[in-house]
Every structure is written in structure tokens, then in C-alpha cells.
N, C-alpha and C positions, 0 to 999 in steps of 0.2 A: 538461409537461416535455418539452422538447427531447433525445432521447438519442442520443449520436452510437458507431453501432455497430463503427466501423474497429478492423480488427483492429489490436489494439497489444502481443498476443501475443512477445512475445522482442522484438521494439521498444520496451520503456520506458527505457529508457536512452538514447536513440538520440531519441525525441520529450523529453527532459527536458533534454539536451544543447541542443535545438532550441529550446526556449520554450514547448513544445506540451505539453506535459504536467508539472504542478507535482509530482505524488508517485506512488512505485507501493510497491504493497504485495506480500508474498510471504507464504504461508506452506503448512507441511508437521508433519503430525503427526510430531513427535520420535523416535518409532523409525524413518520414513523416512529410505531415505541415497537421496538423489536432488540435482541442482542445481536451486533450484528460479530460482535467478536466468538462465538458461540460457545459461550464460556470459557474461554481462554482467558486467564488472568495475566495479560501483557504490564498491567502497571503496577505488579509484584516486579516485572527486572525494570523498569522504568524507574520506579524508585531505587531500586539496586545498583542503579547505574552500568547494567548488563544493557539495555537497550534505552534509545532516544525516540521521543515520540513526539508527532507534529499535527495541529488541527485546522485546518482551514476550512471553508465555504465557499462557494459555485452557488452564485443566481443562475437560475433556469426558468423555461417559461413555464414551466410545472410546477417550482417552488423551487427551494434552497436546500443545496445537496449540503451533510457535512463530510468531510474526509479526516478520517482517525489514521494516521499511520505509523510505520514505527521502522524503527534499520537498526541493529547492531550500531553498537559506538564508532567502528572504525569502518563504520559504511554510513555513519548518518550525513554524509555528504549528498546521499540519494534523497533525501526527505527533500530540501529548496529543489532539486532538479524536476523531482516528482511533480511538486506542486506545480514548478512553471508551465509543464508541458502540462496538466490538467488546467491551467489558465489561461491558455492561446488562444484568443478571438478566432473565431472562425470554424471549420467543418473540420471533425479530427478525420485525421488520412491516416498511412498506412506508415508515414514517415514516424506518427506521432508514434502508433501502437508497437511500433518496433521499437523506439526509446522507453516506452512502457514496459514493454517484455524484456529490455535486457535490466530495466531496474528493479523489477522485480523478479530478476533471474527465474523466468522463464526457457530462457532458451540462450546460447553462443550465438553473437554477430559474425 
């Protein structure tokens, strides 16, 4: 696996706009008040209908995770895949994170 390390830190929006990256994921345990999109106005193209955006929740024994996502229109097919692999009972492995990283185009399988 090829993994490509560029920071895309507070640039997802900005590489999604570009072509460069199909989907980014967010997320922040529920009692945090923080931005976790870090200023990024993803729900200017959500409305637009330039991008699809998906919310779910993750009990944990810490608390309730929420997960903000979003993929271009003709990749929102990643948004259900996404969530199922953050849904798998059990210990995430190495299987999972490589289903992760090619959904969030991190890297070529």
C-alpha cells in the first residue's frame, strides 16, 4: 500500500473542491463544544448539491462519538461504507484501516 502522508489538516474542503480528495470525515465526542470542521463551510456545497453529507453516532465507553461526513455526489457511495466499517463490533485491525484509508483516499490499494 502506497500511503500518501500530505497534510490535509483544515484543507479538506479546499482538496474536495479541487478533485483531490473524494470525502472527509469529522468527528468529536458529544459533550465537546469545539469546531471540528475548522472553519470550513462544507454545508454551503451540501446545500448546493456539490457534496452529500452523513451523521451518525458510536456509543463508546467514554461517551457518544458523533461522526460528520461528507463525499462528493458521485462518491457518496463512501458515506454507508464508511459508517459500516466505523460500526463493526469488535477491535479495529489493520483490515479496517485500510478500508478507511482508501475511502478517504489516503493512499492506492
Amino acid at each position: 500500500m502506497n500511503i500518501n502522508f500530505e497534510s490535509r489538516s483544515g484543507r479538506e474542503l479546499e482538496l474536495m473542491l479541487a478533485g483531490k480528495k473524494p470525502m472527509a470525515s469529522f468527528y468529536r465526542y458529544t459533550h465537546e463544544k469545539f469546531d471540528e470542521f475548522s472553519g470550513q463551510d462544507f454545508d454551503k456545497y451540501v446545500n448546493n448539491y456539490i457534496f452529500r453529507k452523513k451523521i451518525f453516532f458510536i456509543q463508546t465507553e467514554i461517551g457518544k462519538i458523533i461522526y460528520t461526513t461528507f463525499a462528493t455526489i458521485n462518491e457518496s457511495w463512501r458515506l454507508d461504507l464508511y459508517k459500516t466499517i466505523k460500526k463493526i463490533d469488535g477491535v479495529w485491525n489493520e483490515d479496517l484501516e485500510l478500508i478507511e484509508s482508501f475511502l478517504l483516499n489516503f493512499g492506492k490499494l
